[in-house]
Each structure stands twice: as structure tokens, then as C-alpha cells.
N, CA and C atoms as an extended XYZ file, in Angstrom:
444
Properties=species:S:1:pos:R:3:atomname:S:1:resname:S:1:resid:I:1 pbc="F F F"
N        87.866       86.991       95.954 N   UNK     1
C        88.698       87.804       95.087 CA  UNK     1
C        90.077       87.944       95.717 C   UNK     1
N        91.037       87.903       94.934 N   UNK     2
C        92.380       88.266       95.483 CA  UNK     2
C        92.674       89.353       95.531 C   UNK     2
N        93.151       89.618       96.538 N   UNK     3
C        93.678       91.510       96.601 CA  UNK     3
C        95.303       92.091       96.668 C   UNK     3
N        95.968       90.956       97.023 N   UNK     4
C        97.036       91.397       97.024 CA  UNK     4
C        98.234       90.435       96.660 C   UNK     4
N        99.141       90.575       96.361 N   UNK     5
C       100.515       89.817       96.297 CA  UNK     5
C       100.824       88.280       96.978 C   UNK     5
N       100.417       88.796       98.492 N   UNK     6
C       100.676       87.623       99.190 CA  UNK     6
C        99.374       86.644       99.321 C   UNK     6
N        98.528       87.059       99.029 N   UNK     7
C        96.833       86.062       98.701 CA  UNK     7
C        97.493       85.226       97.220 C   UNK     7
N        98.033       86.142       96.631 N   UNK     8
C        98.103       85.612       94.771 CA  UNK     8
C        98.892       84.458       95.075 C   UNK     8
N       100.065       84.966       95.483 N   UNK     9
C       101.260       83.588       96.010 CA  UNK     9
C       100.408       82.087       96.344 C   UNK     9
N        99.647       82.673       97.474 N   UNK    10
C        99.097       81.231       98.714 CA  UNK    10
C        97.971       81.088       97.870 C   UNK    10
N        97.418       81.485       96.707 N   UNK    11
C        96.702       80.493       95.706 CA  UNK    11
C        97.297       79.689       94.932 C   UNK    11
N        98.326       80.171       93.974 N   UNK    12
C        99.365       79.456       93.281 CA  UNK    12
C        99.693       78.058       93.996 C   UNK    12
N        99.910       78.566       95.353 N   UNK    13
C       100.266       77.771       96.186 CA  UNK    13
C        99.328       76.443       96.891 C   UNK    13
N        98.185       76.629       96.712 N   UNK    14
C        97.300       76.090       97.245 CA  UNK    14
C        96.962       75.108       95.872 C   UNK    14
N        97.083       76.096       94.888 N   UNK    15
C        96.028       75.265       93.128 CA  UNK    15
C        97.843       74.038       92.988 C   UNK    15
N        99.059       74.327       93.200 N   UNK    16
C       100.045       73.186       93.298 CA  UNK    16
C        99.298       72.254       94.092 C   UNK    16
N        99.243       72.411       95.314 N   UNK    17
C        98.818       71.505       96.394 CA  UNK    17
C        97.747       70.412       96.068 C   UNK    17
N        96.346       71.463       95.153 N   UNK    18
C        95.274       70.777       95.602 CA  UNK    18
C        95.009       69.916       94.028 C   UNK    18
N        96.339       69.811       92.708 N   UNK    19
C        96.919       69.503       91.492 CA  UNK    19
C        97.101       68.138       92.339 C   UNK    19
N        98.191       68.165       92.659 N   UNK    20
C        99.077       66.724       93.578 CA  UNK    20
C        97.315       65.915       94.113 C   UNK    20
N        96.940       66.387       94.620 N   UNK    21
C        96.580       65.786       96.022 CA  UNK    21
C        94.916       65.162       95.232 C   UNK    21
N        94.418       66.185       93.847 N   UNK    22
C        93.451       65.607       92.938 CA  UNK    22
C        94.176       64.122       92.423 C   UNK    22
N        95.120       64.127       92.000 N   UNK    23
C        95.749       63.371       91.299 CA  UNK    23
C        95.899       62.076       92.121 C   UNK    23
N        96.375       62.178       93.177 N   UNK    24
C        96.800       61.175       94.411 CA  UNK    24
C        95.411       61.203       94.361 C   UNK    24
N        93.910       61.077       94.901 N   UNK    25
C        93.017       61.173       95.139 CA  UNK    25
C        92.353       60.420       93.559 C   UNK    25
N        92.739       60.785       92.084 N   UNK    26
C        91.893       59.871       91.514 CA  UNK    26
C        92.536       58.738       91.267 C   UNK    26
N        94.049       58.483       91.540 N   UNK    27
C        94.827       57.112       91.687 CA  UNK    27
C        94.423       56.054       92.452 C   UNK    27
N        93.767       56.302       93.815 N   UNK    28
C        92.872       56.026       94.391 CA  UNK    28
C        91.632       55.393       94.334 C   UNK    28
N        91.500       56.002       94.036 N   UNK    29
C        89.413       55.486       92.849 CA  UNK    29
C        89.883       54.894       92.249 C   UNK    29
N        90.761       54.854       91.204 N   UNK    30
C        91.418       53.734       90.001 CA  UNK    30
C        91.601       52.127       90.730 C   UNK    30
N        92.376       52.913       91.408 N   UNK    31
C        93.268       51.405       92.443 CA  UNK    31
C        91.779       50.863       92.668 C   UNK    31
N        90.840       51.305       93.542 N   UNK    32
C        89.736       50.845       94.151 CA  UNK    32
C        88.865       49.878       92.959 C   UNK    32
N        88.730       50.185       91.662 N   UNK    33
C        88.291       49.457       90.355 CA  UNK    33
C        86.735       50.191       89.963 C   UNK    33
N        86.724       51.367       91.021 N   UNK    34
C        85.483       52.046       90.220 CA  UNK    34
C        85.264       52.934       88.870 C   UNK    34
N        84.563       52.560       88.353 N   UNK    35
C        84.184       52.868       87.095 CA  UNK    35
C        84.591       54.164       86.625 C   UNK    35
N        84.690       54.736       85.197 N   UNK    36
C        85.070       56.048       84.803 CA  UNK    36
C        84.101       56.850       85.476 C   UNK    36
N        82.710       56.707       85.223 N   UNK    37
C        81.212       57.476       85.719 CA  UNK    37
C        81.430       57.774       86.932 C   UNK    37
N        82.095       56.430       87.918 N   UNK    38
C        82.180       56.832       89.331 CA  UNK    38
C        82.960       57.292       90.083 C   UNK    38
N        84.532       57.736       88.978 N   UNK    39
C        85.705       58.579       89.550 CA  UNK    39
C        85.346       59.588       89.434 C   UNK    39
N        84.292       60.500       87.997 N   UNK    40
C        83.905       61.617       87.669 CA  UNK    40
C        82.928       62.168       88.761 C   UNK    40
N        82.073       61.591       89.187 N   UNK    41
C        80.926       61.567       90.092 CA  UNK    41
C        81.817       62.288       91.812 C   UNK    41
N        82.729       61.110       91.917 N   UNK    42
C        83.397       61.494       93.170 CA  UNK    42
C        84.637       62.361       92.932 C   UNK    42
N        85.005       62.822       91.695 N   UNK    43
C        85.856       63.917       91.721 CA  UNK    43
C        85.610       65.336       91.123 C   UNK    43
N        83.916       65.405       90.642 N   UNK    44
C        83.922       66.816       90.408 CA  UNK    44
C        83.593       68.166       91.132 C   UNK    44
N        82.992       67.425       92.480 N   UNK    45
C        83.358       68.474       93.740 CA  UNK    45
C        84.963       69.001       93.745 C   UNK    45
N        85.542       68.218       94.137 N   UNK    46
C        86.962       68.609       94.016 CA  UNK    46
C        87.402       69.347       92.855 C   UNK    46
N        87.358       68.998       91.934 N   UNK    47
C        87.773       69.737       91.008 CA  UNK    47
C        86.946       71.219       90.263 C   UNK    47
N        86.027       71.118       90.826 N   UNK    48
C        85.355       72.207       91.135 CA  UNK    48
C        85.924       73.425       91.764 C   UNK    48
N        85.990       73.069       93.336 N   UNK    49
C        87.000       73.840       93.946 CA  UNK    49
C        87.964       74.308       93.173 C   UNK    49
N        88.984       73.695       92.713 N   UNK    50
C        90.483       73.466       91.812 CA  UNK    50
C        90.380       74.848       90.730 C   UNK    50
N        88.953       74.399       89.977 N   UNK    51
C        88.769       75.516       89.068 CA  UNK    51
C        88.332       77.049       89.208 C   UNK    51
N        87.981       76.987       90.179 N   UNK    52
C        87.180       78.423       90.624 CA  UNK    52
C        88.740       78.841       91.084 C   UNK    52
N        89.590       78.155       92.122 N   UNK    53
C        90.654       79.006       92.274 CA  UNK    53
C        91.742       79.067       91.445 C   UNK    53
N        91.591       78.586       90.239 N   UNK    54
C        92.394       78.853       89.154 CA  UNK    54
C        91.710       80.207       88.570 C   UNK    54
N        90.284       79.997       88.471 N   UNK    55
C        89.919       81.304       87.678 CA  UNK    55
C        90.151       82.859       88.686 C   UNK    55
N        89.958       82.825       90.103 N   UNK    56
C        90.218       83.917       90.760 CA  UNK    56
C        91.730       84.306       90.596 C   UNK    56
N        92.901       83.270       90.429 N   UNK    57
C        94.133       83.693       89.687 CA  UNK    57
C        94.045       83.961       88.681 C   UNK    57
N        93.774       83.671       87.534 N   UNK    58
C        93.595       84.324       86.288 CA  UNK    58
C        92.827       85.515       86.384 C   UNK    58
N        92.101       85.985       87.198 N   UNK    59
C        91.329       86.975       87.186 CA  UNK    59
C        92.443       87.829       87.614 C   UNK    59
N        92.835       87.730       88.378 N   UNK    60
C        94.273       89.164       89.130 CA  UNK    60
C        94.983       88.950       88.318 C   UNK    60
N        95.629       88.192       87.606 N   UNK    61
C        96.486       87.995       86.486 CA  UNK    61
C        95.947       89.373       85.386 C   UNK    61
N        94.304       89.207       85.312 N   UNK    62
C        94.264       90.253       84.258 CA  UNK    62
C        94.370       91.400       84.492 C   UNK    62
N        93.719       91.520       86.136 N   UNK    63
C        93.737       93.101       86.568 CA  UNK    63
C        94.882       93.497       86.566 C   UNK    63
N        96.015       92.963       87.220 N   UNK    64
C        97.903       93.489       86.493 CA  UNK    64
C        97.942       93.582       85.649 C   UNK    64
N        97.108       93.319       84.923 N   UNK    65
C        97.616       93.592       83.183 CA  UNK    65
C        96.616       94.991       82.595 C   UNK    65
N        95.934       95.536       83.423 N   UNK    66
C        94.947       96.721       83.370 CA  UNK    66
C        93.392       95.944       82.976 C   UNK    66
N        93.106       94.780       82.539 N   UNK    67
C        92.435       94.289       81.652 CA  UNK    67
C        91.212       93.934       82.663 C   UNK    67
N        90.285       95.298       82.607 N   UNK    68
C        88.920       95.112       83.408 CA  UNK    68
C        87.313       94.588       83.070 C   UNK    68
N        86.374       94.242       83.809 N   UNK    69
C        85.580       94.013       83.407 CA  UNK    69
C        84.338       95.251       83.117 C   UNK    69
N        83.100       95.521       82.034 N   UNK    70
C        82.726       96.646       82.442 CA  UNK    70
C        81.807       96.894       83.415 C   UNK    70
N        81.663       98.224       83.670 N   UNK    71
C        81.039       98.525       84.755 CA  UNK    71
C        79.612       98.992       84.848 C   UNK    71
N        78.163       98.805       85.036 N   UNK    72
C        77.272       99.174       84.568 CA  UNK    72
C        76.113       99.477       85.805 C   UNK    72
N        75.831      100.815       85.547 N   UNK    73
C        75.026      101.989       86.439 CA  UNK    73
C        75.966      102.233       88.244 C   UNK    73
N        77.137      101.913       87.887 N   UNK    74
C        77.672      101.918       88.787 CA  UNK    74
C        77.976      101.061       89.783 C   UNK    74
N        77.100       99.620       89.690 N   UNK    75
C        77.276       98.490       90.216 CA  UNK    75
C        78.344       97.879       90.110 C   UNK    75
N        79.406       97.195       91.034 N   UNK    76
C        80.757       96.912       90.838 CA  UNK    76
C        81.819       98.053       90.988 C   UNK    76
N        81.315       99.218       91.431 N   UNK    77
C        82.237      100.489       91.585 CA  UNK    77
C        83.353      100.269       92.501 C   UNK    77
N        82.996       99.493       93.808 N   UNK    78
C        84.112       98.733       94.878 CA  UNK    78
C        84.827       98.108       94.239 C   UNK    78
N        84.040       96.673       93.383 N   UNK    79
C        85.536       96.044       92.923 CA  UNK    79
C        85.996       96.737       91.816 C   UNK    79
N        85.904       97.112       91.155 N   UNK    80
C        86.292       98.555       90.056 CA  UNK    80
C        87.821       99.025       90.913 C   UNK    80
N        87.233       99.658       92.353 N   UNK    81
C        88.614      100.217       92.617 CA  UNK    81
C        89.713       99.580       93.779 C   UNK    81
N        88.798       98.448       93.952 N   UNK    82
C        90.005       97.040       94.118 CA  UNK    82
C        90.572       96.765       92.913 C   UNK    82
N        90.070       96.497       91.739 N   UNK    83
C        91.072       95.770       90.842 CA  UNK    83
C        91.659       97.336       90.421 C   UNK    83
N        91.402       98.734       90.393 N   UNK    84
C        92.559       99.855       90.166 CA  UNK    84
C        93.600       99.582       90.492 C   UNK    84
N        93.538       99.497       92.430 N   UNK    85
C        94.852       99.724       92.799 CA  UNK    85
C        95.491       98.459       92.281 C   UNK    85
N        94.974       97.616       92.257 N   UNK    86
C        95.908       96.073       91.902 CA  UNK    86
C        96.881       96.199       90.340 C   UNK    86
N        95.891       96.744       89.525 N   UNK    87
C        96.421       97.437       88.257 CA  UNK    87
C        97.535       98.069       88.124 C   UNK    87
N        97.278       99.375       89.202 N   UNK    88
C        98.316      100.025       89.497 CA  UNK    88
C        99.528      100.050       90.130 C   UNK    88
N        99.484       98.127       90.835 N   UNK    89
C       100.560       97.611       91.606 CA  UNK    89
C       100.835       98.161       92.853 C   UNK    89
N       100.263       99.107       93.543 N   UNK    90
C        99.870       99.681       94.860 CA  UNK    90
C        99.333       98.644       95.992 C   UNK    90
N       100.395       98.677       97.050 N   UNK    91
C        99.831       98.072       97.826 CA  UNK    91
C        98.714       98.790       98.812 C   UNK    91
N        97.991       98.316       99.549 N   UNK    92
C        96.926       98.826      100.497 CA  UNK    92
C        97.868       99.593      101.324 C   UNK    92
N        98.493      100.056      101.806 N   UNK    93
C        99.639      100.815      102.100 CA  UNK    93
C        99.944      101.961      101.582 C   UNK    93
N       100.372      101.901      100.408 N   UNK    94
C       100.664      102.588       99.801 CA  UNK    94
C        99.495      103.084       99.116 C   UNK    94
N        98.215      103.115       99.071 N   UNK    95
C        97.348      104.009       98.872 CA  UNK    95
C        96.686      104.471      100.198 C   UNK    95
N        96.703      103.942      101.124 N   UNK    96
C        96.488      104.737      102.372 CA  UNK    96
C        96.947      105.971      102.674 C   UNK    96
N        98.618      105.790      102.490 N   UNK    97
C        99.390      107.054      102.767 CA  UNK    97
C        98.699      108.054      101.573 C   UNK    97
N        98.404      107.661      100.267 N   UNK    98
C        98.034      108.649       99.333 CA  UNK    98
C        96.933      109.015       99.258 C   UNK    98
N        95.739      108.281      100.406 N   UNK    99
C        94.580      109.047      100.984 CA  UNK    99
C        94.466      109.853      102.076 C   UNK    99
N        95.676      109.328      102.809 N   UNK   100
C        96.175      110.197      104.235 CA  UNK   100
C        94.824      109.817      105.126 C   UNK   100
N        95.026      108.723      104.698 N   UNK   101
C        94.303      107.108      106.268 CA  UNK   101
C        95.098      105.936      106.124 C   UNK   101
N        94.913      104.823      107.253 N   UNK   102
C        95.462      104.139      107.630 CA  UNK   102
C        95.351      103.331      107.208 C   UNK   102
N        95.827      102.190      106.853 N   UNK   103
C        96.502      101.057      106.134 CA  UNK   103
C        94.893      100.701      106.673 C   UNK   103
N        94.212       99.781      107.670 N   UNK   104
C        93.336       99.442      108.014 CA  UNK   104
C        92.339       99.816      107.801 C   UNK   104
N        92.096      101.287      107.091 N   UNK   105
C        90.648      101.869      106.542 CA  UNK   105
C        90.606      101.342      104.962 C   UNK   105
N        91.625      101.152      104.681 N   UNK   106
C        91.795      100.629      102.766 CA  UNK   106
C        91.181       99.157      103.361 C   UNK   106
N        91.908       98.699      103.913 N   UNK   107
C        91.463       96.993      103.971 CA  UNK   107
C        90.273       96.600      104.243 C   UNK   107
N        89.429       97.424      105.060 N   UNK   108
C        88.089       97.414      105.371 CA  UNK   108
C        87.575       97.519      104.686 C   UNK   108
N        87.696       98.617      103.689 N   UNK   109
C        86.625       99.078      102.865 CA  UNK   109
C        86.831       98.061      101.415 C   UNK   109
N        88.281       97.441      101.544 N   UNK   110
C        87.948       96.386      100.109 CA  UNK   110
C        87.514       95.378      100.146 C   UNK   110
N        88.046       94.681      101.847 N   UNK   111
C        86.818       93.614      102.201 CA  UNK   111
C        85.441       93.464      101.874 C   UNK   111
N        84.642       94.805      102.106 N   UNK   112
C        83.357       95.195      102.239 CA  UNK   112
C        83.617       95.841      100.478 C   UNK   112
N        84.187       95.744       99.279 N   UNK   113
C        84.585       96.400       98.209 CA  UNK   113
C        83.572       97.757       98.223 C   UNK   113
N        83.692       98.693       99.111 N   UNK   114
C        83.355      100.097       99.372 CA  UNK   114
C        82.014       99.718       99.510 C   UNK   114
N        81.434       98.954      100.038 N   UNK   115
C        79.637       99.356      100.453 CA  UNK   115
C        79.747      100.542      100.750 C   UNK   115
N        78.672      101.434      100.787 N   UNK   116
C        78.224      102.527      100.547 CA  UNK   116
C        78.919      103.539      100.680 C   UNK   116
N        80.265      103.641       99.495 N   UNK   117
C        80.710      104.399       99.826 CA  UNK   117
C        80.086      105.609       98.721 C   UNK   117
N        80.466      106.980       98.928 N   UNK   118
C        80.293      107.873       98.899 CA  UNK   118
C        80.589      108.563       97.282 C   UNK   118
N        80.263      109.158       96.310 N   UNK   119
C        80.854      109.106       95.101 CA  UNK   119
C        82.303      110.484       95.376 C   UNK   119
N        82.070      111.341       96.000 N   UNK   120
C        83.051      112.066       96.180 CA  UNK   120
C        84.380      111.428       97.080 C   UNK   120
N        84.082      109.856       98.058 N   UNK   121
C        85.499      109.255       98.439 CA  UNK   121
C        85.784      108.842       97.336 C   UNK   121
N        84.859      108.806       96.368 N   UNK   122
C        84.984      107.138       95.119 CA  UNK   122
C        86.099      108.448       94.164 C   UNK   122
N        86.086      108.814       93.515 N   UNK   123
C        86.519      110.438       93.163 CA  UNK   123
C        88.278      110.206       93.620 C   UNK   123
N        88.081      110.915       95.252 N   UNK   124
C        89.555      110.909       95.779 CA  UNK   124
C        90.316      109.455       95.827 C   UNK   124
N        89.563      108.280       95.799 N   UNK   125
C        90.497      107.144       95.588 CA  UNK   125
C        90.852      107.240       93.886 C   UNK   125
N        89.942      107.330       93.398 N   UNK   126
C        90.151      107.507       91.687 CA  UNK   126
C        91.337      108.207       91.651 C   UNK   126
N        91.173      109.659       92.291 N   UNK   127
C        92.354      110.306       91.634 CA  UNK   127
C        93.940      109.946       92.649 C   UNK   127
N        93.650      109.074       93.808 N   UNK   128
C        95.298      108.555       94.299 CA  UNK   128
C        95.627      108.061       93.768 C   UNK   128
N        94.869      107.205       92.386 N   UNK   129
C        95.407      105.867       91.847 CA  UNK   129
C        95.869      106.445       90.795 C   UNK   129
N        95.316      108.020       90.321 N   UNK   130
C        95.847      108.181       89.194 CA  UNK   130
C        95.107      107.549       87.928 C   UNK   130
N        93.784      107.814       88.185 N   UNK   131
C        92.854      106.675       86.839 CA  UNK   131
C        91.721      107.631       86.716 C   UNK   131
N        91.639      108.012       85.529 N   UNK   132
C        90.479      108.681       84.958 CA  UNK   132
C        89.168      108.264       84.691 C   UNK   132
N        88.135      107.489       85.023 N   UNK   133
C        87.054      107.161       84.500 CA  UNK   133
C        85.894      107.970       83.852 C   UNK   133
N        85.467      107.232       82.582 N   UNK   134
C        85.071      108.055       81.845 CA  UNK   134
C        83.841      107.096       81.647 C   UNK   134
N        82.835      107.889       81.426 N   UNK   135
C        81.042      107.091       81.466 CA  UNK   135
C        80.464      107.723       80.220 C   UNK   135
N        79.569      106.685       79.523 N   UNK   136
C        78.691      106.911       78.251 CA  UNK   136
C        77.226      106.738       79.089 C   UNK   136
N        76.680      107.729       78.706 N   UNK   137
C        74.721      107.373       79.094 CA  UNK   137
C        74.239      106.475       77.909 C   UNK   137
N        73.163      106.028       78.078 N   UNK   138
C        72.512      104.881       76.703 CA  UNK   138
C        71.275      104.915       77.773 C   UNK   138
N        69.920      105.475       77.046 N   UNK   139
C        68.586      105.909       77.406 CA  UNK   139
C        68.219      104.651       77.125 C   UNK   139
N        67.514      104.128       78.179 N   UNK   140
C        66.684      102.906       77.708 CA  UNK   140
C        65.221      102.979       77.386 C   UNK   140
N        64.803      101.875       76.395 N   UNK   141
C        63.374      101.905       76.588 CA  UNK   141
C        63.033      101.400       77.384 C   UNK   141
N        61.476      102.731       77.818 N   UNK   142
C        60.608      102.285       78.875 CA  UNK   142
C        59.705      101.194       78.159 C   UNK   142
N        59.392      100.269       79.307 N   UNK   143
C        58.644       99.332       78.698 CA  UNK   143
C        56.903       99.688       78.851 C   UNK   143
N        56.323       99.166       78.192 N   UNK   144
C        55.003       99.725       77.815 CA  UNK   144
C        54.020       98.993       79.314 C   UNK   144
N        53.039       99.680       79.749 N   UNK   145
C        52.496       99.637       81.053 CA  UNK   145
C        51.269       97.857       80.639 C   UNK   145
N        51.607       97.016       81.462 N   UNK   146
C        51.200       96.111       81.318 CA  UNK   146
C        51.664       94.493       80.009 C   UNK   146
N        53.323       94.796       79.698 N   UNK   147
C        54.107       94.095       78.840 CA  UNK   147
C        55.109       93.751       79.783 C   UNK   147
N        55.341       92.321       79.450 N   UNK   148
C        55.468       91.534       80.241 CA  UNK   148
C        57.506       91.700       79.998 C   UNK   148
């Protein structure tokens, strides 16, 4: 996941790089006279790669744009308030000072996207960022004792 500004850059930066270097790479296979089946074969590892880090940019692309995924029984609550501050254009810095801890306790804990953190820290980061979250219950059915 990308977390910040300068990660977003050195992907951009990397998906240019690894554009060129696919390209130079299936010119290659061509030159060599192997078959369509066998450029696809030897280039969809690569381009594999290529795509996943296009989609982790498009993914921060959306969280700047507020545009989240939902959240359910609370699972994803860490990256929930990784992609906040990103939303909110806050650097890890600048929500430190507005937790009154150190630049290095934010970074830890988004690395680790808040393992066990606490619902009353989860709360005070909520309210540095300035973001209200709001929850619907939906009762499920129990399933019947011996249904598969």
C-alpha cells in the first residue's frame, strides 16, 4: 500500500521505468522469432508485476479523492485510518503533532496498519483527522445446527 507522497512519486516512477523496459524486453522475444503464445508465456510475470503497481497507484489516487472501500465488523479499521489521513492530505507528521507523539509512532503503527490497536486510540486518531465514522448493525441469520 502506498502511504505517502514520496512512495506515490517512486511508483509513478518505477510503473515509467518498468513501461520502457516491458517494451524493450518484448522487442526482444520478437527479434528472437518466438511465437505470440511464447512472448505471452514469458511476459506475463512481468506484466503482472506492472499491473498490481499500477493498481496500488490508482488505489491512493482514490483515497485523495476521499473515495473508500467499505469497512466490515471492523476488519480493515488500520487501513481505514491509513487511507483517512491520506484523504485528508496529512502527512505522518503532521498527525503526530495532532496526537502529541512522534512522527515514528504514526509510521509504526501504519506499517503494522494499527494491529491491535485499541478502539479508544482508534477514536483519538479519528477525531485528529477530523472524520466522523458512522456504523449500521445488520443481524445476521444464525445458521441452523447441523446445515452445511
Amino acid at each position: 500500500m502506498i502511504r505517502n507522497e514520496k512512495e506515490y512519486k517512486q511508483a509513478l516512477g518505477r510503473i515509467r521505468q518498468e513501461r520502457q523496459r516491458l517494451a524493450g524486453q518484448e522487442a526482444q522475444l520478437k527479434a528472437m522469432g518466438l511465437k505470440a503464445a511464447e512472448i505471452k508465456r514469458a511476459m506475463d510475470p512481468m506484466r503482472s508485476f506492472h499491473r498490481q503497481l499500477a493498481e496500488e497507484v490508482r488505489s491512493y489516487e482514490r483515497l485523495k479523492r476521499g473515495q473508500f472501500d467499505p469497512m466490515h465488523n471492523l476488519y480493515g479499521l488500520g487501513q481505514m485510518l491509513v487511507s483517512l489521513r491520506i484523504a485528508r492530505g496529512l502527512s505522518q507528521r503532521q498527525l503526530a503533532r495532532k496526537l502529541g507523539v512522534h512522527e515514528t509512532q504514526v509510521s509504526r503503527d501504519e506499517r503494522n496498519e494499527y494491529h491491535s490497536i485499541t478502539l479508544e486510540r482508534a477514536g483519538k486518531v479519528l477525531e485528529a483527522l477530523g472524520v466522523q465514522v458512522h456504523s449500521r448493525v445488520a443481524l445476521v441469520k444464525a445458521k441452523k445446527a447441523g446445515a452445511a
